[in-house]
N, C-alpha and C positions, 0 to 999 in steps of 0.2 A: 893728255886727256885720257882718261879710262876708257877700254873699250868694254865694259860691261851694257848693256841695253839699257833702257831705259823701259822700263812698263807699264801699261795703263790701262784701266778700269774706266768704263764709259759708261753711264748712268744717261738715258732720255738718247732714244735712239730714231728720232726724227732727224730732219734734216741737215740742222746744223752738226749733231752727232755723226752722221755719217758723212757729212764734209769733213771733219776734222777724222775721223777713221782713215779715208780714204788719204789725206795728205799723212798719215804714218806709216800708208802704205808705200808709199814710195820714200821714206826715211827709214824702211826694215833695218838696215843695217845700224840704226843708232837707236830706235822704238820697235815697242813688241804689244798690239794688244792681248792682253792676255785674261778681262773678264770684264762681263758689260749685263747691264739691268733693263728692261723694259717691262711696265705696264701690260704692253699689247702682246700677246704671244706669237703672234705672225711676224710681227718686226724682228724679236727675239730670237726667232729660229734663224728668219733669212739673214741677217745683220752676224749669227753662233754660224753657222756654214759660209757664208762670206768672207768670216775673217776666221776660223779654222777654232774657234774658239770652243774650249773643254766642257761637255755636259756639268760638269762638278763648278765650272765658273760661269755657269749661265744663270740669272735670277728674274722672279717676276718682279719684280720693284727694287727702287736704290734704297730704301728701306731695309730690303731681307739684304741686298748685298753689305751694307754697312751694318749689318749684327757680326757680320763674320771677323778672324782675324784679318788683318790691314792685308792685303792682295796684291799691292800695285806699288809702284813708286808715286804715282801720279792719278786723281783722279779727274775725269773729264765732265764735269756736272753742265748737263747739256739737256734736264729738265725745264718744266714752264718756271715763270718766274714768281712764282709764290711758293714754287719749293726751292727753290737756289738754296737760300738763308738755314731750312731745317735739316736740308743735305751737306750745305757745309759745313754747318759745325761740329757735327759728329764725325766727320772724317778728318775733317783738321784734327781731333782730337786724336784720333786711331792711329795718324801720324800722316797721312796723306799731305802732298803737295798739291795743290788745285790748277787746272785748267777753268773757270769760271766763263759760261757763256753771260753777256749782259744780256739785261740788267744785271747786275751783282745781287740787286734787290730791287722789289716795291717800295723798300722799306729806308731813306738813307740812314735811322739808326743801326737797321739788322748791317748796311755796308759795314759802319762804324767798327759795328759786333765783329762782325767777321775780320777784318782789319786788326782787333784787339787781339782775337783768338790766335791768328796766324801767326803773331806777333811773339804773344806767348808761349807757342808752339815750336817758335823757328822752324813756321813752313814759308813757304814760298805759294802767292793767288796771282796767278796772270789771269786778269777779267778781259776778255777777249774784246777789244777796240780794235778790230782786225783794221781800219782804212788806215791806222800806223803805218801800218806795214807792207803797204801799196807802195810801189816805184812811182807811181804817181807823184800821192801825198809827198815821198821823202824828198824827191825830186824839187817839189813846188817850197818846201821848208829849208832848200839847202839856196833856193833864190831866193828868198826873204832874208834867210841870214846873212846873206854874202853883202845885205844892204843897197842890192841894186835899184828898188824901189825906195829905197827912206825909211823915214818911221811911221810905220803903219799907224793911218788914221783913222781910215771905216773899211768896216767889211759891208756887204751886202753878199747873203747865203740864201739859192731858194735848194728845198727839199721837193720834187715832184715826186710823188710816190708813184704815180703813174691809177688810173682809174680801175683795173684789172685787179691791181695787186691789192688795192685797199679793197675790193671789194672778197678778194679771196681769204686774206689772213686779217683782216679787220673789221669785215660786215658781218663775213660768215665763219669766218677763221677762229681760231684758238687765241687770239688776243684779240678778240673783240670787247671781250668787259673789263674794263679798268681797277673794276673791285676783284676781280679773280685774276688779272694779271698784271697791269701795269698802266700808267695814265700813256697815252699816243707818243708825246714826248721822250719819254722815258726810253719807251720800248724801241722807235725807227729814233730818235732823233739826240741817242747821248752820245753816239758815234760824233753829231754834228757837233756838240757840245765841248766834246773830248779833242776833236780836230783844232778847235777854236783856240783854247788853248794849249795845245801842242804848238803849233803853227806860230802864236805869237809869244809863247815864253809866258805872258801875262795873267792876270787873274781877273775874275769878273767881280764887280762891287756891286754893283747893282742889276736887278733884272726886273722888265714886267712884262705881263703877254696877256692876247686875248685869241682866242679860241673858241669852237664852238663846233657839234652835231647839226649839220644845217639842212643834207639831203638824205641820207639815207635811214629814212623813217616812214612813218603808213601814212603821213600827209602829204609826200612827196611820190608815190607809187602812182603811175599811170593808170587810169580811167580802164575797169577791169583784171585787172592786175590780178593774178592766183597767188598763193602762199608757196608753193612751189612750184616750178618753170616747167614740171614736166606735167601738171595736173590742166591744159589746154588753154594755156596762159596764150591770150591774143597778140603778146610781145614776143613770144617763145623765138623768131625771128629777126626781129627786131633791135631787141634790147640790147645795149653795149654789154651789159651785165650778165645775160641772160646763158646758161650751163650751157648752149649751143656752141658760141664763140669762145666761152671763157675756158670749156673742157671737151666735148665732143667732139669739135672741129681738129683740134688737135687729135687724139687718141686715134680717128679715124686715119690721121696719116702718120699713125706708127709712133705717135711721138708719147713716150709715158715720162719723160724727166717731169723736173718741178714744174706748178705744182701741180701736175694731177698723180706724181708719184704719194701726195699730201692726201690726197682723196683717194686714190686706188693702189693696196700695196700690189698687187698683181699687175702687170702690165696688158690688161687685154680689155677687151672691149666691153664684154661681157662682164666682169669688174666692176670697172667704171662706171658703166650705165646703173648697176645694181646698189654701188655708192651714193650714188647720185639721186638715184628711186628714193633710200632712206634714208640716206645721210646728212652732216650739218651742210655739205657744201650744195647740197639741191634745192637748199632754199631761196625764193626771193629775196633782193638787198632791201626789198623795202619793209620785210615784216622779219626781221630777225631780231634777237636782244643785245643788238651793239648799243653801246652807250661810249666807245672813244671819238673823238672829234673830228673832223673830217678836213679840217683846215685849221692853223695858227700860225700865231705871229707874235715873233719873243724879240723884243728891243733887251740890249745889254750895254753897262757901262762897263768897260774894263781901266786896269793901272792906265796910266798917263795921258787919261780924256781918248783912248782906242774906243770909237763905239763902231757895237754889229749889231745887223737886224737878220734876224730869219725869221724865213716864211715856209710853213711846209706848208701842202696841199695835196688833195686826195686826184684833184681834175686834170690829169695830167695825162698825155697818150704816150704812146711806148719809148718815144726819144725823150719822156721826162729826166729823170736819173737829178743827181746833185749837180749846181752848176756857183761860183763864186768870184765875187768882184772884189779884189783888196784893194787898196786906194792909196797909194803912199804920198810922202813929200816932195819923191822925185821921180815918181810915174804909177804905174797899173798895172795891173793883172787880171783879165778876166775870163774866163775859161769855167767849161763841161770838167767836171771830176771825173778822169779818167781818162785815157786814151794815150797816143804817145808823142804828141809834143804839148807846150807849155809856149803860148803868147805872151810877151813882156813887153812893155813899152814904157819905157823910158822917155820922159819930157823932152821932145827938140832931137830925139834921134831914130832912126828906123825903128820896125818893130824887131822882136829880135823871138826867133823860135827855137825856143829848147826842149830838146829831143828827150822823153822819160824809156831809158831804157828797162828790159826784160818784164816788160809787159805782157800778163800771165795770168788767166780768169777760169783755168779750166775748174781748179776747183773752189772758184768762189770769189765775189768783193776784190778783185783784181789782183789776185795773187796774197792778199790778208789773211784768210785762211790759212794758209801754207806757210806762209811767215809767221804768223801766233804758234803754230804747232812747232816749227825751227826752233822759237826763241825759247820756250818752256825747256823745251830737249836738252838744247845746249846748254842754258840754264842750268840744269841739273845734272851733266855731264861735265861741265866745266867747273869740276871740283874743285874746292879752297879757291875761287877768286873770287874777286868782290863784286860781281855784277849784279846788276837793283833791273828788272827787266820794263820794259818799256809802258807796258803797261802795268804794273803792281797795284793791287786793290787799295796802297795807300794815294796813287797817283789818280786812281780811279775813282774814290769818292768825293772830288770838285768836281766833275761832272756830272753824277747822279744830284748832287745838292743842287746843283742850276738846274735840273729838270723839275727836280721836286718845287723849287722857290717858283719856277715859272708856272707850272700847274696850280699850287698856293696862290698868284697873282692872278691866274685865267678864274679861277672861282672865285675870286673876291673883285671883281669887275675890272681888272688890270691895276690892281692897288700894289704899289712897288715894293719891292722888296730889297733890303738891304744882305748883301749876302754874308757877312761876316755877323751881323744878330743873328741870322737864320739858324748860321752852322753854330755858333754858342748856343743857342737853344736845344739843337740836335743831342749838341755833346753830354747835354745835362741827364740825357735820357739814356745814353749807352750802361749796362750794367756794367 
């Protein structure tokens, strides 16, 4: 293996960006960041002093940084996701190897697009389905295939997003609109998608789903209710929602990680409050301009009569997280996603507990994070062999098409969708 670095260019320097910074921070000896873009000039600065990074490779946008010549071996496109698509393809052209936060796109032509480009380019897109690369996951996928279970016949998947968190990145958040970012599915739920089939080898034929925006809106707002929580809102104590419990309570005991490091780049009190005074996250959930859904439900046929239902939901308290029931010929599985064993039961014999080792969340998705930035590295260090990485943007657009088909279905009253017409139609549209 060459010991030359590997280097990269980080473009959208929020959180997910600086998760995967931070996990190259402890691979220095094989990764070097060496220039990074943001929008916000505060991020910019702290994110250029952080990681040591050169006045000459700091930029206000991934825009000015992709005018320049090529910079990096790899770039980290870790903007929203209606610019994934404009920022890839210009850097795949520059000659960039992509780290790809998902969605890959809004768009599954632009996936296609970008698929085609890379292609032509012989670059290499890992779109970041970080729960791969969970000890978990890999753990729960090495007993499906050992066939201790059988042949999987249903799954049942619910998605708790937990109550907080949709109200944070979804009510009042930066993916709250589905026309400026991405349908709810899409965005929380192609990990889910992506798992599905990983997990079973198989493919999905059919999907339908129903959905729907059902509470947080101005007909649902309690009697009195302010437009923001600090203008003497009579729920100001009260409300599950309400910037007291959701950010203040915290910040008061020192605590700035996520997300109120999302609302306040400074870690102080004085910050926050003032964030919060005028910012998106001080508003009421009941009078914001969310339009993503607040709860669905996606039935899927997959190869050999395999049927899964998932259910995501907004109403969930803090031990919500993903939880799944496989069902096989010759026993079950059902378990929390996450943690470090794995319940098995087998028809007519004890239950049998297997242990998921090097269980690891410091920085993120249970160790995924960490593992997506490994796989890219090595990938690109491990010169002349033939490794396809686990995730590859070609691996990755059957998952965004079952989000799109299921959204397609939720708007059209849960009218089903055939998934191999869906994706010929798509195709016809790639330039």
């Amino acid at each position: 293996m060459s010991e030359k670095k590997i280097t990269v260019a980080i473009v959208g320097l929020g959180s997910r960006g600086n998760s995967y910074a931070s996990s190259c921070a402890l691979l220095s000896d094989k990764v070097e960041i060496v220039a990074c873009a943001d929008i916000d000039p505060d991020k910019l600065q702290r994110f250029s002093k952080k990681y040591n990074i050169k006045p000459e490779m700091q930029f206000n946008s991934a825009e000015e940084l992709l005018q320049q010549d090529k910079l990096a071996d790899v770039l980290f496109v870790c903007t929203l996701d209606q610019l994934h698509y404009p920022h890839s393809i210009p850097a795949l052209k520059k000659g960039y190897h992509l780290l790809l936060e998902k969605p890959a796109s809004n768009d599954p032509v632009e996936c296609m697009e970008i698929a085609r480009v890379a292609n032509e380019y012989n670059r290499k897109v890992v779109v970041c389905h970080v729960m791969r690369y969970t000890a978990f996951l890999r753990t729960l996928k090495s007993i499906l295939d050992s066939g201790k279970i059988g042949d999987i016949m249903c799954i049942q998947a619910n998605e708790g997003v937990c109550f907080w968190h949709q109200a944070h990145s979804f009510v009042r958040g930066n993916w709250r609109d589905k026309n400026t970012t991405s349908p709810m599915l899409l965005q929380k739920c192609c990990h889910d998608m992506d798992m599905f089939l990983w997990l079973t080898g198989k493919h999905c034929k059919s999907i339908t789903s129903f959905g729907t925006l059902s509470h947080f809106k101005p007909e649902c707002a309690p009697e009195g209710a302010t437009k923001r929580c600090n203008e003497g809102c009579p729920h100001y104590y009260t409300c599950p929602y309400s910037i007291k419990p959701c950010y203040l309570d915290w910040g008061e005991k020192g605590i700035f990680t996520w997300p109120m490091d999302v609302v306040s780049q400074e870690p102080t009190m004085e910050s926050l409050k003032k964030n919060l005074e005028e910012g998106q996250y001080g508003r009421c959930v009941y009078f914001c301009d969310n339009n993503v859904v607040d709860h669905q439900v996606v039935n899927m046929l997959f190869d050999d009569d395999l049927m899964i239902n998932f259910n995501m939901c907004a109403f969930t308290d803090t031990s919500g997280g993903r939880n799944i029931h496989i069902m096989g010929t010759k026993g079950e599985i059902k378990t929390p996603i996450g943690g470090d064993k794995i319940e098995v039961n087998v028809f007519r014999q004890p239950a049998e507990f297997v242990p998921v080792q090097d269980v690891n969340d410091e920085f993120g998705h249970g160790g995924g994070d960490m593992g997506i930035v490994e796989d890219i590295v090595d990938l690109l260090l491990d010169e002349g062999a033939n490794k396809e990485s686990v995730t590859s943007i070609d691996v990755s657009i059957e998952s965004h098409i079952m989000c799109i088909a299921a959204e397609e279905s939720r708007e059209n009253g849960g009218k089903l969708i055939d998934i191999a017409d869906f994706t010929e139609e798509l195709k016809k549209q790639v330039k």
